[in-house]
C-alpha positions in Angstrom: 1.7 13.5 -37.7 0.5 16.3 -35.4 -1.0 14.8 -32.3 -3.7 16.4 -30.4 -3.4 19.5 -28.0 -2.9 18.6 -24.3 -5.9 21.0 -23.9 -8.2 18.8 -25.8 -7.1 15.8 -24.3 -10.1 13.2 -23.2 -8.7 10.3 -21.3 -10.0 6.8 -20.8 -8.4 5.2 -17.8 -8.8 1.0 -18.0 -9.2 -0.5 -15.1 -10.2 1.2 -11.9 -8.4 -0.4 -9.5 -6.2 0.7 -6.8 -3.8 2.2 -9.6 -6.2 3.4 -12.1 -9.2 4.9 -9.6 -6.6 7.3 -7.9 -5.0 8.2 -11.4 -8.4 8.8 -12.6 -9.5 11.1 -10.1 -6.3 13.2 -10.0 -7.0 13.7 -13.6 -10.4 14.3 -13.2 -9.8 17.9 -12.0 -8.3 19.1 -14.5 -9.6 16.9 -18.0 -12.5 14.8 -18.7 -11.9 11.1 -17.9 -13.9 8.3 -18.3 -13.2 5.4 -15.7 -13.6 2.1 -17.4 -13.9 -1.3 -15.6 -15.4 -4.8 -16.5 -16.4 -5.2 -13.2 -20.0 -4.0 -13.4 -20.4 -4.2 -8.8 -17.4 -2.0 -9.4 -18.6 0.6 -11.4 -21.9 0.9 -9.5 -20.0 1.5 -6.2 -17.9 4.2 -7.7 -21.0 6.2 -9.6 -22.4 5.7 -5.3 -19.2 6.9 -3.9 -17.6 3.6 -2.7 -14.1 3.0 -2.9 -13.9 -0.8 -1.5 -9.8 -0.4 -1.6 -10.1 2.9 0.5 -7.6 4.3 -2.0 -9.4 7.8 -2.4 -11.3 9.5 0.2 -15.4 9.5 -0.1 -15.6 13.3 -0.6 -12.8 13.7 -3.3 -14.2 10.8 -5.4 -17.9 12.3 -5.1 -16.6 16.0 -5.8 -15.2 14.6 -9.0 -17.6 12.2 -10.4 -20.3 13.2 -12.7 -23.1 11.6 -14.5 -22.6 13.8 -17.6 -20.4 12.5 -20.1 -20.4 15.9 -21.7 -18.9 18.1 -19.4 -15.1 19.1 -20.4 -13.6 17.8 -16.4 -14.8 15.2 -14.1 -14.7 11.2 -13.7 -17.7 9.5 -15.8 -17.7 5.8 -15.0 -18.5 3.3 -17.0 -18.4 -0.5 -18.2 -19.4 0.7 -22.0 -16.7 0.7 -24.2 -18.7 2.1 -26.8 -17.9 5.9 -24.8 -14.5 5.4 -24.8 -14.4 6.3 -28.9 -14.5 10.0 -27.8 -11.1 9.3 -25.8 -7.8 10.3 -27.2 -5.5 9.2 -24.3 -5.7 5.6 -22.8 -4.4 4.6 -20.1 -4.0 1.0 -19.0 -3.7 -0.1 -15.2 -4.8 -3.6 -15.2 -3.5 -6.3 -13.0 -0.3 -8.0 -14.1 -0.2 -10.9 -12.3 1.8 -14.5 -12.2 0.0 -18.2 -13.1 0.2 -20.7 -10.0 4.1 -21.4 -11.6 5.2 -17.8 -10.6 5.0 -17.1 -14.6 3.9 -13.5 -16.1 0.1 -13.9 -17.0 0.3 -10.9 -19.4 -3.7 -11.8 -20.8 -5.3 -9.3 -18.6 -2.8 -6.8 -20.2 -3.7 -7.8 -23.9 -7.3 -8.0 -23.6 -7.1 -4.5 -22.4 -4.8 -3.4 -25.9 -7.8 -5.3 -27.8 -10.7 -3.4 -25.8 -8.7 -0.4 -26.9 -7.7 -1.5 -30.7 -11.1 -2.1 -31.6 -11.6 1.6 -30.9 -8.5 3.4 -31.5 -8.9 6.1 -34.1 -5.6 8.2 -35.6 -3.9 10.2 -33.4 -4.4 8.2 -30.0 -2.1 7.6 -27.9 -1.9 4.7 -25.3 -0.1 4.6 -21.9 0.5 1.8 -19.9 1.0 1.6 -16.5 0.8 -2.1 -15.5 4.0 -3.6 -14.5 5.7 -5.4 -16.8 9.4 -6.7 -17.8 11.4 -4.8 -21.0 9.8 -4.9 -23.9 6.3 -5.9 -23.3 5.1 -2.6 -24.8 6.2 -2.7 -28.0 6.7 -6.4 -28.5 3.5 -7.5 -26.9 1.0 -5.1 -26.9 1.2 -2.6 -29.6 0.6 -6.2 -31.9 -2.4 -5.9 -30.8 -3.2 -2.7 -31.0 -2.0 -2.5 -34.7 -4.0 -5.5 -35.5 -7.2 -5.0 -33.7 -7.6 -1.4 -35.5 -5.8 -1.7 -38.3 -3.8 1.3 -37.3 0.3 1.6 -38.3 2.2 2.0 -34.9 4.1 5.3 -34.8 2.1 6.5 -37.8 -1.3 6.6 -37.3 -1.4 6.0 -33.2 1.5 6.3 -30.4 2.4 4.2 -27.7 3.9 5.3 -23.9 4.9 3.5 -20.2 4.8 5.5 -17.4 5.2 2.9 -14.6 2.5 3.0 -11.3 4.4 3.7 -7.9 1.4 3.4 -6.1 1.8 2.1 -1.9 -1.6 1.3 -1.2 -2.6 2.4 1.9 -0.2 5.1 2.7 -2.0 8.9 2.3 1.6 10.3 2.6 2.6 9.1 -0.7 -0.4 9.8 -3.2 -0.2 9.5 -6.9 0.4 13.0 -7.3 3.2 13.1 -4.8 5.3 10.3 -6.0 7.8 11.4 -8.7 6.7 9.7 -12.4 8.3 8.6 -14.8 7.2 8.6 -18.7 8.4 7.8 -21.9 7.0 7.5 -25.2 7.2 5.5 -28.4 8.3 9.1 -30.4 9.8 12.3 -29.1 6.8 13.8 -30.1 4.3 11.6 -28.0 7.4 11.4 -25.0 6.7 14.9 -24.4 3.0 14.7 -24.8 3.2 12.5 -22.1 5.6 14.1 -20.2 3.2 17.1 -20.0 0.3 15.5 -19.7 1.8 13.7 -16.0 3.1 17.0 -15.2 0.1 18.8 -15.2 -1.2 16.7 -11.8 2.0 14.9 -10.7 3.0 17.7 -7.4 6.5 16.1 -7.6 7.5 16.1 -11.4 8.2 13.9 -14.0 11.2 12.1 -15.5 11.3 11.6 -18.9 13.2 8.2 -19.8 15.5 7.8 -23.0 12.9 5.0 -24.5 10.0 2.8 -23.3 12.1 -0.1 -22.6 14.1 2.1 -20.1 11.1 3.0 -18.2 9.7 -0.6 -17.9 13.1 -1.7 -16.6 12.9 1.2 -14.1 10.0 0.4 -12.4 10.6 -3.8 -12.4 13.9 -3.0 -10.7 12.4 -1.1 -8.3 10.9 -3.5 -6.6 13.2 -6.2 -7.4 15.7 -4.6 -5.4 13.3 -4.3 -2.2 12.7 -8.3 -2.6 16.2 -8.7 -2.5 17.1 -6.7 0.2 14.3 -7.8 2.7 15.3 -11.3 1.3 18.4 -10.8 3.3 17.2 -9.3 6.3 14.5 -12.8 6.4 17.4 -14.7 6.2 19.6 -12.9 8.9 16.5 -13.7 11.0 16.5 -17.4 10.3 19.9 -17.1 11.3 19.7 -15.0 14.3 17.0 -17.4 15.3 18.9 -20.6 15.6 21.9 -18.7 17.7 19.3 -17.3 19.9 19.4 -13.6 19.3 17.0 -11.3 18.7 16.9 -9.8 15.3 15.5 -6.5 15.7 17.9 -5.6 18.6 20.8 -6.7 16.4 19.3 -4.5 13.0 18.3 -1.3 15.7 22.6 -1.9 16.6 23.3 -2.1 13.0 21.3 1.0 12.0 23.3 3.7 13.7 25.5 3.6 11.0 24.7 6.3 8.3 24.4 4.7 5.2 23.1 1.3 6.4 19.8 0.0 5.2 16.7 -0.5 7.0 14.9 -3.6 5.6 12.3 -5.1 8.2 12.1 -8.9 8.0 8.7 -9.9 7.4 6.0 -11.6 4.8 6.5 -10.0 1.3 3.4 -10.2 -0.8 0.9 -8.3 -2.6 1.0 -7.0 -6.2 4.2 -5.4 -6.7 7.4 -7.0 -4.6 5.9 -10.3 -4.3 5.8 -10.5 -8.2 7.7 -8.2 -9.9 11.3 -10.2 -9.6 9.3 -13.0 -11.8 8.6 -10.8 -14.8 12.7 -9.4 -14.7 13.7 -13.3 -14.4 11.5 -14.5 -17.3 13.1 -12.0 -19.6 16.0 -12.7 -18.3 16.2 -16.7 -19.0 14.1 -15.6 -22.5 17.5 -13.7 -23.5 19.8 -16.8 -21.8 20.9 -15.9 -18.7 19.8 -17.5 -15.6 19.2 -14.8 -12.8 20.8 -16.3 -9.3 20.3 -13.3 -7.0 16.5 -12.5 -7.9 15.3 -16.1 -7.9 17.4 -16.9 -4.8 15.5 -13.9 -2.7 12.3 -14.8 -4.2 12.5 -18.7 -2.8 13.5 -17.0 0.9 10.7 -15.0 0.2 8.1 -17.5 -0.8 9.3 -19.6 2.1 8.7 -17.4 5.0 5.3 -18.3 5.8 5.9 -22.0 6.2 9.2 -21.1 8.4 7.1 -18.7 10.2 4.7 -22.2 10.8 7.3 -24.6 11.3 8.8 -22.4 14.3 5.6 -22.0 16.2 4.9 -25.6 16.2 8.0 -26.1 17.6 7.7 -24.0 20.4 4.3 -24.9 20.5 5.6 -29.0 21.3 8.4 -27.3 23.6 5.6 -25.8 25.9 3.8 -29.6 25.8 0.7 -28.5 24.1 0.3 -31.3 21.6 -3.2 -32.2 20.6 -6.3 -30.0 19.3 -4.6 -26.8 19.4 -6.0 -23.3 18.7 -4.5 -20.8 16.6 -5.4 -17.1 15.9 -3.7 -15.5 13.0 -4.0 -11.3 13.6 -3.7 -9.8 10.0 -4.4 -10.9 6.6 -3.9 -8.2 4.0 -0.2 -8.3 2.1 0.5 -4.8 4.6 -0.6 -2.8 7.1 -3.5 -0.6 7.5 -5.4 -1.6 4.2 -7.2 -3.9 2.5 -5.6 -5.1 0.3 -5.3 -8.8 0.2 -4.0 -9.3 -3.4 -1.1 -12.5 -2.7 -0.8 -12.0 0.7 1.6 -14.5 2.1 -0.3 -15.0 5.6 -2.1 -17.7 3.9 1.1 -19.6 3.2 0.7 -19.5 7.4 -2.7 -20.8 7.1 -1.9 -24.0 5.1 1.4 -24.9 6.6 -0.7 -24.8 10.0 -3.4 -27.0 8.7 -1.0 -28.9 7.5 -0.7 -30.0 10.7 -4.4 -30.2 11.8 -4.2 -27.2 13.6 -7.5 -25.0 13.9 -6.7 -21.6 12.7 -8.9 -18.3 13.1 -8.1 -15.7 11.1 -8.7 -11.9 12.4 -8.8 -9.0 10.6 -10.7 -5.4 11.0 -9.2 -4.4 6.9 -10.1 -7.3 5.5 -13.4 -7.6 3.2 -14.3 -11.2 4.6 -16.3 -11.8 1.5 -13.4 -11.5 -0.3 -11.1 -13.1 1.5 -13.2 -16.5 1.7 -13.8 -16.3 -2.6 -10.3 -15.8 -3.4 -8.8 -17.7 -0.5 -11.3 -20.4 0.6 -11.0 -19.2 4.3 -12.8 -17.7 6.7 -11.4 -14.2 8.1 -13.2 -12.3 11.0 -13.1 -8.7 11.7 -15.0 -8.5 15.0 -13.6 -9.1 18.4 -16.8 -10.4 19.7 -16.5 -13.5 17.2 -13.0 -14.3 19.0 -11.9 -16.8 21.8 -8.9 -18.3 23.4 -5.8 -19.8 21.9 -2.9 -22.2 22.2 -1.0 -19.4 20.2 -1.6 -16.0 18.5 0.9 -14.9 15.5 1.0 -11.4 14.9 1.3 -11.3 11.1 0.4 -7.8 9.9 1.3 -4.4 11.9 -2.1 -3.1 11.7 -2.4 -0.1 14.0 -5.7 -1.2 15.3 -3.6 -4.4 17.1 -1.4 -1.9 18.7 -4.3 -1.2 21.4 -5.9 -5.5 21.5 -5.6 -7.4 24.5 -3.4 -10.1 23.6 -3.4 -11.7 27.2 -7.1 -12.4 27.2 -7.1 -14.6 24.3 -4.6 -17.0 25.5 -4.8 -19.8 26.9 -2.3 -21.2 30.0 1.1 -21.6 28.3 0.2 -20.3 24.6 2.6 -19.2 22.7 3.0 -15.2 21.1 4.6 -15.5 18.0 5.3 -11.5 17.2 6.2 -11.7 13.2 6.7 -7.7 12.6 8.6 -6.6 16.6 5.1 -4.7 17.2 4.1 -6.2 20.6 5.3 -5.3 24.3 8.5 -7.9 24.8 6.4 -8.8 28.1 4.1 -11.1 26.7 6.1 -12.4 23.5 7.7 -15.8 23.4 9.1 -15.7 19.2 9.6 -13.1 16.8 11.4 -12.6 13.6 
């Protein structure tokens, strides 16, 4: 079947996120893309400007949006699937997340594939960009697709994965300056693809053998920085009990060439913090049991209950036993954004109360709001609202801490628990 012309390409990105908005608008400059979301406050700050994930700068969003679904270029955004019928291209870039047993929840991902089946017309094409594990493309969602629209896969409608490699937070590494790579469910479609990416993508393309290739790419990629910063967590537990400091040992270790540099740390958010769980469920589906990926995962998980565990224990050293005060500085998954998508410093927080500790929580990223709905806790993002403490762990290397007073919110004898080596050594008792 001939498929469309990249030049009368309408796209439908799903999910406007902090994947699908920056996709969108790259897009947006050169084709006419309509932004779809189910989250109707979403949608309404977007059509106003407002990019709560700080992903894409005020100005480029409003120089791209328009309130004409007509025009041949610019973002229209929308919660009405009903416009999306005029879309030939789909792309997905919903949330793939794990249940409370670290499983894949792939639901978000399928109700997006039957949003799209009940309007996919011949011809279409659909590209997802979600992270998944091998296979989920073609054995999971184009099911759905085929059965929602009564369409034939690879007959009447063609399927591609071009995986995200969004950072959030970092401006260096846009979506149109990290490399991409794209695949398709025909060579035909591959190279539709292909194009299409390389008409905004700065850095090129690399066009994978098959979808499954591409899907394995990008859950591999993050699988491998789990493991490695897996390692460097547990050199630091290590370190720790023979009373050396870590960082001097890994700043000694790096002067050799081809050593790595993996900080120890909290690994959370969306990508590292999950992705090992989808390539380990496919991996037990097929009958091997992975030992390396699961075993960096549990030193991963358990790093905010050592980080915890060691404070307290210093805190008991220094004789400050009873109705202690703690102040936690950072709670998004990384630095210098807000994103706090399975950020580990609450693993902090409950091993803390745990003890009956009283914790306050500061952060100047963090959207409190948010942070109390999805978390149940209170997070603070002004100075004024602060006091003094028993102990302070730095848990995020914001570079709005580099500049705090640290000294006038202790307390005599409180303990400076630096988790990411940020702090002058003067005033720090602990780090990683």
């Amino acid at each position: 079947m001939n498929l469309s012309n990249n030049k009368e390409h309408k796209i439908a990105v799903i999910g406007l996120g902090y994947v699908g908005l920056p996709l969108a608008v790259e897009f947006a400059k050169k084709f006419k893309v309509f932004g779809f979301d189910i989250n109707n406050q979403r949608i309404e700050n977007l059509k106003a400007g407002i990019d709560h994930t700080k992903e894409v700068e005020k100005n480029e969003l409003i120089n791209v949006l328009t309130n004409d679904c007509t025009k041949l270029t610019g973002l229209y955004c929308t919660n009405d699937i009903k416009l999306l019928i005029k879309c030939n291209i789909f792309i997905v870039t919903v949330p793939t997340p794990v249940d409370k047993n670290n499983r894949p929840n792939l639901n978000p991902l399928l109700n997006a594939s039957k949003i799209i089946g009940e309007i996919l017309k011949k011809g279409d094409i659909i590209i997802y960009e979600s992270t998944v594990y091998p296979g989920v493309t073609e054995d999971e969602c184009v099911p759905v697709l085929a059965h929602h629209s009564g369409l034939k896969y690879n007959i009447d409608f063609f399927v591609g994965y071009s995986p995200e490699r969004i950072n959030p937070g970092d401006k260096e590494h846009s979506v149109a300056n990290i490399l991409k790579i794209t695949s398709g469910s025909t060579d035909e479609s591959a190279q539709i693809i292909d194009d299409l990416y390389r008409s905004i993508i700065i850095a090129g393309t690399f066009k994978a053998s098959s979808i499954k290739v591409a899907e394995a790419a990008k859950v591999i990629e993050n699988a491998q920085r789990d493991i490695n910063i897996a390692f460097v967590n547990e050199l630091a537990m290590i370190f720790n009990k023979l009373g050396i400091n870590t960082q001097e040992v890994l700043n000694a270790a790096g002067t050799k060439w081809n050593f790595m540099k993996f900080q120890p740390g909290l690994v959370g958010g969306h990508c590292i913090g999950v992705d090992p769980y989808y390539l380990a469920q496919k991996a037990q589906e097929v009958g091997y049991h992975p030992e390396i990926i699961l075993a960096g995962r549990r030193v991963n998980d358990g790093m905010g209950a050592y980080i915890a565990d060691e404070l307290v224990r210093h805190i008991v050293r220094k004789g400050n036993i009873n109705n202690n005060e703690v102040l936690i500085l950072g709670f998004t998954f990384k630095e210098n954004c807000p994103d706090v998508r399975n950020t580990k410093v609450i693993d902090i927080v409950r091993r803390l109360k745990e003890y009956h500790i009283n914790v306050d929580i500061f952060d100047p990223w963090a959207d409190p709001s948010q942070v109390e709905h999805e978390y149940g806790v209170i997070c603070k993002n002004s100075k004024s609202e602060l006091k003094k403490y028993d102990a302070i762990i730095l848990a995020v290397a914001h570079h709005k801490f580099k500049d705090i007073d640290i000294s006038s919110m202790c307390n005599e004898n409180a303990v400076v628990y630096d988790v990411k080596s940020m702090l002058p050594h003067s005033i720090v008792d602990m780090s990683l």
